[in-house]
C-alpha positions as CSV (number, residue, x, y, z in Angstrom):
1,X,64.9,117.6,121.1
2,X,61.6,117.7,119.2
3,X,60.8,116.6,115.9
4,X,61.1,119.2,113.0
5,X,58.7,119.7,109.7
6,X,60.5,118.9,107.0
7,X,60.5,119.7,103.5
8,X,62.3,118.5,99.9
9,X,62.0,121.3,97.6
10,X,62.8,121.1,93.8
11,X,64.3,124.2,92.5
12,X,64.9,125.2,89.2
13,X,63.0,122.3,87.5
14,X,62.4,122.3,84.0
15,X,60.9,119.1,83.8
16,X,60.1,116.4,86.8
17,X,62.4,115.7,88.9
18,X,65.1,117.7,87.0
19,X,66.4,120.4,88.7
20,X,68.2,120.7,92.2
21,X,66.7,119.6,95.5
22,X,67.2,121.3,98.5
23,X,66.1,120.0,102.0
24,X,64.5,122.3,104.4
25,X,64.3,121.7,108.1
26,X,61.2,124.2,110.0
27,X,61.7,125.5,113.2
28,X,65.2,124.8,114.4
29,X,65.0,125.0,117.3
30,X,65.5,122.6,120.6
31,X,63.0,122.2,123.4
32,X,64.6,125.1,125.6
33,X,63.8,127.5,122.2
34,X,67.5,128.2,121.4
35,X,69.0,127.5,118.6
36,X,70.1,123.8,117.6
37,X,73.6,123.6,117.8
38,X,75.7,123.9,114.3
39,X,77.4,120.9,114.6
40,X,74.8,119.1,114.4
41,X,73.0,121.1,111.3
42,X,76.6,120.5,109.6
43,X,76.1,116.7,110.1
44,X,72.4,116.4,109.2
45,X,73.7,118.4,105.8
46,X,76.2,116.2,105.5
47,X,73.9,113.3,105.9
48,X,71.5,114.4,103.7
49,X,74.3,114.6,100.7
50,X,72.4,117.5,98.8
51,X,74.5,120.6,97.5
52,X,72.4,122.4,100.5
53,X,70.4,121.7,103.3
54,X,69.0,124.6,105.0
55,X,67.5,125.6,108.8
56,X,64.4,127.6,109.2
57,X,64.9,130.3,112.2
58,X,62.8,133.1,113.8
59,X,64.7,136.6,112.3
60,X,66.2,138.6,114.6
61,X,66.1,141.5,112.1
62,X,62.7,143.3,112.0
63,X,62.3,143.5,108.2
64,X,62.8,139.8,107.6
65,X,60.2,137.2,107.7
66,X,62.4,134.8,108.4
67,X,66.0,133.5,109.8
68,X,68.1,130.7,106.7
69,X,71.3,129.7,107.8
70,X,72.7,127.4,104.6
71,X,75.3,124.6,104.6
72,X,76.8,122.2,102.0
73,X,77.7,118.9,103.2
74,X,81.2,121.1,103.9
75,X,80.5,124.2,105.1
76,X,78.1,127.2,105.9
77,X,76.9,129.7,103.4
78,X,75.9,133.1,104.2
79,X,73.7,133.0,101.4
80,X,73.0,130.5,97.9
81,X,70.5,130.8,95.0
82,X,68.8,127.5,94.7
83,X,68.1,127.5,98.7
84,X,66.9,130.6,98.7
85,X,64.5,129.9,96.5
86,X,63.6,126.5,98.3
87,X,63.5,127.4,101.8
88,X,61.1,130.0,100.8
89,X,58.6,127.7,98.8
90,X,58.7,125.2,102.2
91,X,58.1,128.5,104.2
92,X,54.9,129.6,102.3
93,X,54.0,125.9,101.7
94,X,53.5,125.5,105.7
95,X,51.5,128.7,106.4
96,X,53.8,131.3,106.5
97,X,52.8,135.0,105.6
98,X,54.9,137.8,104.4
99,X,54.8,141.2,105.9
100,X,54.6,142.6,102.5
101,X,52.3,140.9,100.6
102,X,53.7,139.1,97.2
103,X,57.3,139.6,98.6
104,X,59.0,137.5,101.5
105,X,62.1,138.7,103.2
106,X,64.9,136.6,103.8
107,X,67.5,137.0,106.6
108,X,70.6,135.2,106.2
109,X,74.6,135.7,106.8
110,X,74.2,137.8,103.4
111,X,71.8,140.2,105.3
112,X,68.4,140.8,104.0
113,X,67.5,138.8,100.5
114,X,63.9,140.0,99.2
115,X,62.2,137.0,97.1
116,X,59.3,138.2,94.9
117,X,56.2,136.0,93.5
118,X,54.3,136.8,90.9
119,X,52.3,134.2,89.4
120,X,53.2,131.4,91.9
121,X,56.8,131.8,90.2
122,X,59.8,132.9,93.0
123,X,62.9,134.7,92.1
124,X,65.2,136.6,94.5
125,X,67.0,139.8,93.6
126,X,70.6,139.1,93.6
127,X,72.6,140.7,96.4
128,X,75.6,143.3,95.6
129,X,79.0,141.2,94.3
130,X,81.2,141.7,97.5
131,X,84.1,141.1,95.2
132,X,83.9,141.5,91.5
133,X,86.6,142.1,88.4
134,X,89.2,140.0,86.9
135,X,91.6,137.2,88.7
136,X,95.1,137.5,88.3
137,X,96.9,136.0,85.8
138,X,98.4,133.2,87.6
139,X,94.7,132.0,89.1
140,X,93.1,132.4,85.2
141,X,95.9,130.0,84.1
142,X,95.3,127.3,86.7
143,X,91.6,127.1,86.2
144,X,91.6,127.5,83.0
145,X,94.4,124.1,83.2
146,X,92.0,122.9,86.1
147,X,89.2,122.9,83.3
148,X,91.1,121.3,80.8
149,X,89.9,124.3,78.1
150,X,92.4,125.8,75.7
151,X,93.4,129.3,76.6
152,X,91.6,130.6,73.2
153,X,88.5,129.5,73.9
154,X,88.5,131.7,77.1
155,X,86.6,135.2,76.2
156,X,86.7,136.7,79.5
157,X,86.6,135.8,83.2
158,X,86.0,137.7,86.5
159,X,85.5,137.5,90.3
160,X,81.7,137.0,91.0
161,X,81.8,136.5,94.9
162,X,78.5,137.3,96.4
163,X,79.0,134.4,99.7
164,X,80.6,131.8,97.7
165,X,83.5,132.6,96.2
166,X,83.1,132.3,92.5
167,X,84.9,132.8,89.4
168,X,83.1,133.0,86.2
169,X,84.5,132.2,83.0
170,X,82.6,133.5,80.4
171,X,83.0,130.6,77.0
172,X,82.8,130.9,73.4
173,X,80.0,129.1,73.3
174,X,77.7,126.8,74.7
175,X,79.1,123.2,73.2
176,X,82.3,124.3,75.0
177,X,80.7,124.5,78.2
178,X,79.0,121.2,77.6
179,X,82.0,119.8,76.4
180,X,84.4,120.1,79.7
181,X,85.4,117.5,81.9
182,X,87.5,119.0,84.3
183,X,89.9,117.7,86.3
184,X,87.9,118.1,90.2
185,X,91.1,117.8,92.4
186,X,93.2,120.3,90.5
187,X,90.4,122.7,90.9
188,X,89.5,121.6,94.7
189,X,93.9,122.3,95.2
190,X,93.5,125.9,93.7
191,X,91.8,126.6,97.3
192,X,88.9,128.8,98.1
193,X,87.1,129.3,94.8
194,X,84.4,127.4,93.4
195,X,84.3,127.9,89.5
196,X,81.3,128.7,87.2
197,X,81.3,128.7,83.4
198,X,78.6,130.5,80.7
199,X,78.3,130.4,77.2
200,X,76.1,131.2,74.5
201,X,73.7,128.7,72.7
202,X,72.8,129.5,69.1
203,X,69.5,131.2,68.2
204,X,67.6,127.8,67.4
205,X,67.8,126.5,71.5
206,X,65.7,126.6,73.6
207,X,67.9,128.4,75.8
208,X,69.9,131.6,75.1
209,X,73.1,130.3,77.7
210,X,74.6,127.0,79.1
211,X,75.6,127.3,82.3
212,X,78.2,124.9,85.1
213,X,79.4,125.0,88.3
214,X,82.4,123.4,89.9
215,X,83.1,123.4,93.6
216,X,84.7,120.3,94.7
217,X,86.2,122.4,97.9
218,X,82.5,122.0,99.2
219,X,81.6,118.4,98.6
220,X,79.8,118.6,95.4
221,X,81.8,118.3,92.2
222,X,79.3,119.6,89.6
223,X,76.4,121.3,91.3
224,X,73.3,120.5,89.0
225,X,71.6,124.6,89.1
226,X,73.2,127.1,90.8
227,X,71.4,130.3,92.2
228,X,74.1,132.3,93.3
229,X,76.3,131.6,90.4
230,X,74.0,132.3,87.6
231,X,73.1,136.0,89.9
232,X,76.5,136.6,89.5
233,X,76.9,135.8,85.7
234,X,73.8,137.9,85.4
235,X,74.7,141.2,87.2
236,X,78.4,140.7,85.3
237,X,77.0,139.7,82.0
238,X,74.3,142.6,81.8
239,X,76.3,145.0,83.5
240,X,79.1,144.7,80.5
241,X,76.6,144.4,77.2
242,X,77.3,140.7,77.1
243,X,74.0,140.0,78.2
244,X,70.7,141.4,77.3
245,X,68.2,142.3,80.2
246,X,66.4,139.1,79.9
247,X,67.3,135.6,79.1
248,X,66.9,132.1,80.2
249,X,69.8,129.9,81.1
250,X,70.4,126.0,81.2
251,X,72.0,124.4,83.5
252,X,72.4,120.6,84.5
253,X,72.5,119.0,81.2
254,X,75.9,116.8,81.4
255,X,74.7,115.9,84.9
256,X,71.1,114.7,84.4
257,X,69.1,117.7,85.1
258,X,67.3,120.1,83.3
259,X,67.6,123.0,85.4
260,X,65.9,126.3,83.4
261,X,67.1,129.7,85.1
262,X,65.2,133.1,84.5
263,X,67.0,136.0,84.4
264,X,65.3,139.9,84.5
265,X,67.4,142.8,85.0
266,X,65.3,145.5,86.7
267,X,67.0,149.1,86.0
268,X,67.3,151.3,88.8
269,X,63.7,150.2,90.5
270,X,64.5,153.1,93.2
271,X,67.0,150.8,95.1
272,X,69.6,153.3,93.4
273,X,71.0,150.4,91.5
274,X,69.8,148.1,88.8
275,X,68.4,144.7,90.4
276,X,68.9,141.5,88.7
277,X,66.0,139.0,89.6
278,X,66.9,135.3,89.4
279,X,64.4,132.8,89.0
280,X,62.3,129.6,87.9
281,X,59.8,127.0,89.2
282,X,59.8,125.6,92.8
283,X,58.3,122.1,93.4
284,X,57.6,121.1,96.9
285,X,58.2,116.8,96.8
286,X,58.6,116.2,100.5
287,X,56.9,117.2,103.2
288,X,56.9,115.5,106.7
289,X,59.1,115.0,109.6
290,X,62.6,115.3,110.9
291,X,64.5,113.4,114.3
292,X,67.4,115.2,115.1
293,X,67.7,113.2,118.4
């Protein structure tokens, strides 16, 4: 099996060194051209220990520019934020041209994920909430437990499932957020949810929201900044009046990182629903090679 480029991309980062990496392997492929197997992309993520590690394909759809297929040192993705974003820095970082210039096409188990850059800046528009609205009763209680929050401090919460399987609590404010420390196996026992909380900072911040994520179920406890959640605490968010149709969102802080999340709501741009556009900076800090022998 040949050696593959490889790439370490910083996603996310409001300062050095600060936001989420996510490794990048180029052309998987083995020295027959098929696909390597998953197994052993499952084990490489695994080894690597990020929150994702992701495999660069040829598409097999005609409107994407590439193939991503996603893992956690868990599980595969059909799509995430933060790798998105990544994976599509590495691709342009090693020569690779767009069909349509300024916007790259992503193919992953999501479908088609369109990227935009303007400025050298990246930011995907976030794909449709398969699954969307409030949990039941019985589920709110648990994480809300699982959390270690009071009830009260609670304002709303909904379904936000867009590949992973998140449910957003929306806080009263942003020291609450900061302020959890939640109890990881009581949320990883709840079963097939990973859980994201929001709240809002005062006006003197530098940011307008605080944002977490939780997903013990797939090997990271506290994810440092989360693409996919903050799309779906956007398109919820804006959607209700929550939210207004820009703002910039922190995430990382209790964790080390200073993760700076841009959020644009496009209305109606012709796709005959409004596009929320999820961004922030992409650093490339590794490039070289990769033995998968």
């Amino acid at each position: 099996m040949p050696k593959h480029l490889f790439s370490q991309v910083d996603v996310f980062c409001g300062e050095r060194l600060r936001g989420n990496p996510v490794a990048v392997v180029h052309d998987a492929l083995d020295d027959d051209g098929a696909e390597i197997d998953a197994g052993l992309m499952q084990a490489f993520a695994r080894w690597t220990n990020l929150s994702e590690t992701t495999f660069l394909l040829p598409p097999t759809d005609p409107g994407a520019d590439y193939r991503l297929r996603i893992f956690t040192p868990a599980h595969e993705l059909p799509f995430a934020g933060h790798p998105t974003l990544g994976s599509a820095r590495a691709w342009l970082a090693t020569g690779g041209v767009p069909r349509t210039a300024g916007v790259v096409v992503q193919q992953c188990g999501a479908g088609l994920v369109r990227v935009r850059r303007r400025e050298g800046a990246l930011a995907f528009a976030a794909p449709a909430l398969l699954r969307s609205g409030p949990p039941e009763n019985a589920l709110r209680r648990a994480v809300t437990a699982a959390l270690r929050v009071e009830p009260s401090a609670v304002v709303d919460s909904s379904w936000l499932v867009n590949g992973p399987r998140w449910l957003g609590l929306l806080l009263r404010d942003a020291a609450t957020v900061l302020a959890l420390r939640p109890d990881f196996g009581a949320i990883e026992a709840i079963g097939e949810v990973e859980v994201g909380v929001i709240g809002p900072h005062g006006p003197e911040a530098e940011a307008d929201y605080e944002v977490r994520a939780f997903c013990p179920g797939a090997g990271v406890d506290e994810d440092p900044v989360t693409g996919s959640l903050q799309a779906g605490l956007a398109q919820w968010l804006t959607a209700s009046g929550r939210a207004p149709d820009r703002y910039v969102a922190a995430q990382g802080s209790v964790v080390g990182r200073a993760g700076r999340v841009s959020v644009e709501l496009d209305r109606d741009p012709g796709q005959g629903r409004d596009v929320v556009w999820v961004g922030g900076e992409t650093v490339l800090r590794v490039a070289g090679a990769v033995d998968l022998t």
